[in-house]
Phi, psi and omega in degrees: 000139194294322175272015189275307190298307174333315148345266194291342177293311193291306181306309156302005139225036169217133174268087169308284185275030143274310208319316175301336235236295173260009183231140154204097147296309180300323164268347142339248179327312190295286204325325178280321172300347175255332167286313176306292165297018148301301180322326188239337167285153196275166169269149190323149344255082207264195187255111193248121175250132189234085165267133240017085187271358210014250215261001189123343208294322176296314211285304174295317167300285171290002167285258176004354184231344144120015168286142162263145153211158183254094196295102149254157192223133175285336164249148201300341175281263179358278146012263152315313172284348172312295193305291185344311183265014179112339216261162160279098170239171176187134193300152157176206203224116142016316190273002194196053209276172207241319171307119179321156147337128163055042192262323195252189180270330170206158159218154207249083190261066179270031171174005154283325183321301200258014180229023142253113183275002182235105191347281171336320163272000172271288191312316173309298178268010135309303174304301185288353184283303173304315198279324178299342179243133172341151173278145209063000171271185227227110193233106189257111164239162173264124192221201219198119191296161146313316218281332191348296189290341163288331164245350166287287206328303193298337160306306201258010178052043180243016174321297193287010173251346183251009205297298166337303198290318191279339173289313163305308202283287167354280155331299199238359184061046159186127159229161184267339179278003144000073186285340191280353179180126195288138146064019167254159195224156171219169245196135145266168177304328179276354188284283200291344201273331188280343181296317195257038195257124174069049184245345189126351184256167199191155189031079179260105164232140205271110170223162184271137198249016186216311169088187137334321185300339214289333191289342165295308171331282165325301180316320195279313178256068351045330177251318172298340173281332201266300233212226225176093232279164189252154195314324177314324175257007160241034206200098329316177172294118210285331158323291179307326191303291192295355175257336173271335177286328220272270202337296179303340151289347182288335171322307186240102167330326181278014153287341187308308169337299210281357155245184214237026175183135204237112159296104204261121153260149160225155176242140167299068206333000000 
């Protein structure tokens, strides 16, 4: 399958959970995510499905808190590392979950949303993300602004070289020529809210999950790569900087645009 392989080429040379982990953006982003399904998860120990869940990192934070889950991935490595640490994973594809009806309490879809380009496969693997959870649970996924790349380039001051690659993303949220991630499509906010509309959800609210904060967060590792950052940037702590602004912004919904990865809740009629 074109987007399997596509998939395993970009993953075998990138470490998902160090990314979370050692960079921070990366500990950025787990810190919202985690503040956010505070927010929506049901309490311990209920039953959490974390699809494409990649190597665990999401997974191991709720286990740790007294949750049972259940990991699937579409690569076998993730997987493996999954296993590695303890977590119940097992391979299989978004579009097809191996799981009964109504099985779990919640469910966590944080890389399918945006690593299917094709309409039909988001909507599928929405409808099983939904048919797998309870009536009254919680079905949370992750997609990825338009605007991300329009506003990354310019930060990092490639806008003219990627002006194509960012004109496309715009237009239709997808290109094949895309150097920054295989097979991913990005979403605007009224893009994503009719995607989870008439699935079976009901009070679907859209947040942002990296926020205005998330873009100091770039900046920051970006700067940190070239030189031996000056006090200025680590005084205060610019992690913290960037998590009180995104917290203060979670206040106003017209803020939502302004971040560069969008947290979508729905509940289970």
């Amino acid at each position: 399958m074109l987007i399997e392989s596509a998939l395993q080429a970009h993953y075998v040379e990138r470490d998902e959970g160090l990314r979370l982990t050692s960079t921070v953006k990366g500990q950025f982003e787990l810190a919202r995510m985690q503040h956010l399904l505070g927010r929506y998860l049901p309490d311990p120990p209920a039953l959490i499905a974390d699809i494409g869940g990649g190597p665990g990192v999401h997974a191991r934070w709720l286990q740790d808190r007294g949750y049972s889950v259940e990991l699937l991935d579409l690569m076998p490595q993730h997987v493996d590392e999954a296993r590695a640490t303890g977590i119940d994973a097992i391979v299989g594809d978004a579009r097809q979950l191996p799981w009964e009806d109504e099985y779990f309490d919640a469910v966590l879809m944080a890389g399918p949303m945006y690593h299917l380009p094709v309409l039909e496969d988001r909507l599928t693997a929405m409808r099983e993300a939904t048919r797998v959870t309870r009536p009254g649970g919680f079905v949370a996924v992750v997609a990825l602004n338009r605007t991300a790349n329009l506003i990354g380039a310019t930060l990092a001051n490639e806008l003219q070289q990627r002006e194509q690659i960012v004109r496309d993303l715009l237009d239709t949220g997808f290109t094949p020529a895309n150097d920054r991630m295989a097979e991913t499509t990005y979403h605007s906010v009224p893009q994503l809210r009719q995607e989870m509309t008439g699935l079976g959800l009901r009070s679907i609210t859209i947040h942002a999950l990296t926020g205005p904060g998330g873009w100091l967060t770039v900046a920051l590792d970006a700067h940190f790569q070239n030189q031996q950052p000056p006090n200025t940037l680590t005084t205060p702590d610019p992690l913290q900087t960037a998590l009180l602004a995104s917290h203060l912004a979670d206040r106003y919904p017209d803020l939502v645009p302004a971040s560069s990865q969008f947290f979508a809740v729905g509940q289970r009629a």
